[in-house]
Structures are given as structure tokens and as C-alpha cells.
N, C-alpha and C positions, 0 to 999 in steps of 0.2 A: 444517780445513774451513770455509767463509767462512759466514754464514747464508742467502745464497741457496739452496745446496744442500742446509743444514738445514730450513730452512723448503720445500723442495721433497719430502725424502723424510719426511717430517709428512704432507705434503698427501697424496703417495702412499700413504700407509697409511691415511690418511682416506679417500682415495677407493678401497681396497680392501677396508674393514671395514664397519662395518653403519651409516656413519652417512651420508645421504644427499649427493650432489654438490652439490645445488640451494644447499648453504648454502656452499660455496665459491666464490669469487669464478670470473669466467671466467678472467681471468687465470693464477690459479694453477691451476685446470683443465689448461689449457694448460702451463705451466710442469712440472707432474707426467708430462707426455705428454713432453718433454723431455727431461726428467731418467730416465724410463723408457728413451724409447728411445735415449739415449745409454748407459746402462748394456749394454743388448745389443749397441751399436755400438763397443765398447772393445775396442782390439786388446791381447793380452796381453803387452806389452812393459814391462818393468820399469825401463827407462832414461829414455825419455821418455811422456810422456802422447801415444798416438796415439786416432783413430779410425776407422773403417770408415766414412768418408765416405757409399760409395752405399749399405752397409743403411742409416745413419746417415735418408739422404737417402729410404728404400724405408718405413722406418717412419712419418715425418715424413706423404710422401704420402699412405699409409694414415690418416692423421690428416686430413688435406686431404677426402678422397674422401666419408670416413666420420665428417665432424664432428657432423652430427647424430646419428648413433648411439652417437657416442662423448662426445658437452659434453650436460649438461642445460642447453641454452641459456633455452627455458620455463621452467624454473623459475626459474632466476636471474633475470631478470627479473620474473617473480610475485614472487618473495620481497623483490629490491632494490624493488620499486614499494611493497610490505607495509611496508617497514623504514624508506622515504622518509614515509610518511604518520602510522607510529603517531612517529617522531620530530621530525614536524615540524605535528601534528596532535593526531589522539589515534585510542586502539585503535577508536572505534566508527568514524574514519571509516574505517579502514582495513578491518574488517569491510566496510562498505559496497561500498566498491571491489573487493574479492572477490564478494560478491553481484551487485553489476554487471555483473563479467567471467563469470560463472556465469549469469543471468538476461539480462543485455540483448547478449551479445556469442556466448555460447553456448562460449567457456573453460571445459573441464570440470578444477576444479581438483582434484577425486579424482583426476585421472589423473594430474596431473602430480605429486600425494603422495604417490603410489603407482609408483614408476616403478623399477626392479630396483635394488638396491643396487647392482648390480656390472655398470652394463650396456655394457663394452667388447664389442667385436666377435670374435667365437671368431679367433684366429690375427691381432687389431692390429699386433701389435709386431714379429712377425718369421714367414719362411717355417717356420722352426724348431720353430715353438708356441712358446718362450720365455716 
């Protein structure tokens, strides 16, 4: 197994356990969604690696349709802006910059800290429930 697909089904257990998405990159967000839906798109042929192109392709969209419901894209960005200023800065400006987005922008960041652990869309991946 090469470590993209390690480092992919990590991410997916990450993002199915109790520790929030915000702190995974978009990238691998994405890349988890992938490696998901190609799992359900494996046709069971033991000779060669095939796949189910159109679920392949039906999951994928469901991803497209449903990206905000499905990428905590807000917080990635709250957090990478957070991560950019205590390292290149320090923690109170960073606090600041949270108070800003909260008081002069009206970003409410309890909400985006508070955001389901697990919040795919009931039936993402496949007509199956899978």
C-alpha cells in the first residue's frame, strides 16, 4: 500500500471519530472523500483492479453538489488564519484576530467550534446507504 492511501484512510478515520475536520487540511478532506468513494466504487474482480466508473463518478458529484455540507471549509480557514499569526506573530495577536472576526465582521466563531463531528450528508456516498 503506498502512503497516499495510508495517509488517506488515517484522515478518514479522523474525520469519522470525534476529532473535528476544521483541523484537517482541505486537501485531505477531499482526498478522504476519494478514497471513500472509490472504496464503494470497487468492482469485486480479483484479477485486475477495476472500478464502477459511473457510481465512481455519482459519488464524486454528490461531493461537488454537497461541498458545503460535506468540507468544513470556515473553519479551515479560521484555524489556518489562527495558525498563520500565532507562528508568525504571537498568540495575543492571534486572539485579536478572532475578536475582530467576532466583534467588527460578525463571524460567529462558537459556531464554527461547535459544528457536528460527523457532519456528511445522510446517503453522500452511495444510493445504497453504504
Amino acid at each position: 500500500m503506498n502512503n497516499k492511501i495510508i495517509r488517506c484512510f488515517i484522515i478518514e478515520a479522523i474525520l469519522e471519530s470525534s476529532y473535528k475536520s476544521s483541523f484537517i487540511s482541505l486537501d485531505d478532506q477531499i482526498d478522504a472523500f476519494f478514497i471513500k468513494a472509490e472504496k464503494y466504487s470497487l468492482l469485486k474482480d480479483k484479477e485486475k483492479k477495476s472500478i464502477n466508473v459511473k457510481e465512481f463518478a455519482e459519488n464524486i458529484a454528490r461531493l461537488i453538489i454537497n461541498y458545503n455540507n460535506l468540507l468544513d471549509i470556515p473553519s479551515v480557514i479560521v484555524n489556518k488564519s489562527v495558525s498563520f499569526l500565532k507562528r508568525n506573530y504571537n498568540k495575543e495577536i492571534s486572539e485579536e484576530f478572532k475578536e475582530s472576526l467576532q466583534n467588527d465582521f460578525n463571524v460567529e466563531l462558537s459556531t464554527l467550534e461547535n459544528l457536528p463531528k460527523n457532519h456528511y450528508a445522510m446517503g453522500a456516498y452511495t444510493s445504497a446507504g453504504k
